[in-house]
N, C-alpha and C positions, 0 to 999 in steps of 0.2 A: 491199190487201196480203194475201197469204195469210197463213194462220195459222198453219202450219207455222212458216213464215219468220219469222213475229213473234216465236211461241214460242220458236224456234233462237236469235234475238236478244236477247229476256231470257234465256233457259237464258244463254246466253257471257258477257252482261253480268252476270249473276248468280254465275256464277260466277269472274269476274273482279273483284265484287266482294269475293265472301267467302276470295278468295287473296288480297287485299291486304288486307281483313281477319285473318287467319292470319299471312299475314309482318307486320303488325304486330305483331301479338299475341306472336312467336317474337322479332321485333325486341327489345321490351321488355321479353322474360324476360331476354333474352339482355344488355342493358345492365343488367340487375339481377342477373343472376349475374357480368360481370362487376365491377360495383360491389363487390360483395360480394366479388368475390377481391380486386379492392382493399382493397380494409377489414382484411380476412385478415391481406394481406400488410404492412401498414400497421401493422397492431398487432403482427405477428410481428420486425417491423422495431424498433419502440419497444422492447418486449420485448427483444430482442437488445441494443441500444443500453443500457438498465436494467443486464442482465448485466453486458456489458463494461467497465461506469463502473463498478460495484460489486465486477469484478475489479482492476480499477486501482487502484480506490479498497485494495483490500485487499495489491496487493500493495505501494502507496506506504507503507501502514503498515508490514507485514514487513518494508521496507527499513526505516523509522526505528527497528524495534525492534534489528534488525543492528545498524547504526548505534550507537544509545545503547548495547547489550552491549558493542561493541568499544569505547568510546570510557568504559564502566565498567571494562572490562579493563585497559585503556589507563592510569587510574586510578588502579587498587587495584595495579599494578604501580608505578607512581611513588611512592604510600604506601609501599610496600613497599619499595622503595627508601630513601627516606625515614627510615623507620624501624630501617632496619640501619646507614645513615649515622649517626644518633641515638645506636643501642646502642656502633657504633665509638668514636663520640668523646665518650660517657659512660666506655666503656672507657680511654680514652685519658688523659681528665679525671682518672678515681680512678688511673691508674699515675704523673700528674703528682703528685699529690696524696701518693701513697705516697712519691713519689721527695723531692717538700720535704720532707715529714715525715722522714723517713730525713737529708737534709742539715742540718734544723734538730736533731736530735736528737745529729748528728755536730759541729754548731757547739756547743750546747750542753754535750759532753763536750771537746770541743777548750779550749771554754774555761773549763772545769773544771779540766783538766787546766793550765793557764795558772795559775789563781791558786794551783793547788797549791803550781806551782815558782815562782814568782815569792815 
C-alpha cells in the first residue's frame, strides 16, 4: 500500500475518532447542564410550592381571626343587649315595688282611718 494512502486513512480515522470523542464529551456537558437546570427548576418548584402553602396557610388564619372578631361582636352585642334588658326590668322591678309600697301604705291609712270611725 502506499503511504500516502495509509497516512490519509489513519489522518480520517483519527480524526473521526477524536469528533466522536468531542461529541461525547459535548454530549455529556450538555446532559449535565441539563440536569442541573433540572435541579434549578426542581427546587424553584418546591420553593414556590413552600410559599404558597405558607400563603394559604396564612390567609386560613386571617380568615379565623375575622371569623372569632365577628362572632366577639356578635357577642358583646347580645351582652349588651342583655344587659339593657336587665337595667329595664330592674327599672321596672323598683316602680313595682314603689307602686306596693304606695298601695300598702294607702291600705294601711284606709284602715286607720276605719278604726277611727268605727
Amino acid at each position: 500500500m502506499d503511504p500516502k494512502l495509509l497516512s490519509l486513512a489513519l489522518g480520517g480515522l483519527l480524526g473521526v475518532a477524536i469528533s466522536f470523542i468531542i461529541l461525547q464529551i459535548l454530549a455529556r456537558n450538555g446532559m449535565n447542564l441539563a440536569r442541573g437546570k433540572a435541579q434549578e427548576i426542581l427546587s424553584a418548584a418546591s420553593l414556590q410550592a413552600e410559599v404558597t402553602r405558607k400563603e394559604a396557610d396564612l390567609q386560613a388564619k386571617e380568615e379565623a381571626i375575622k371569623r372569632r372578631e365577628a362572632l366577639e361582636r356578635e357577642i358583646d352585642d347580645a351582652r349588651k343587649g342583655f344587659r339593657e334588658q336587665e337595667k329595664r326590668l330592674e327599672k321596672r322591678g323598683d316602680l313595682l315595688d314603689q307602686k306596693l309600697d304606695l298601695l300598702n301604705k294607702k291600705e294601711r291609712d284606709f284602715e286607720s282611718v276605719q278604726r277611727y270611725l268605727a
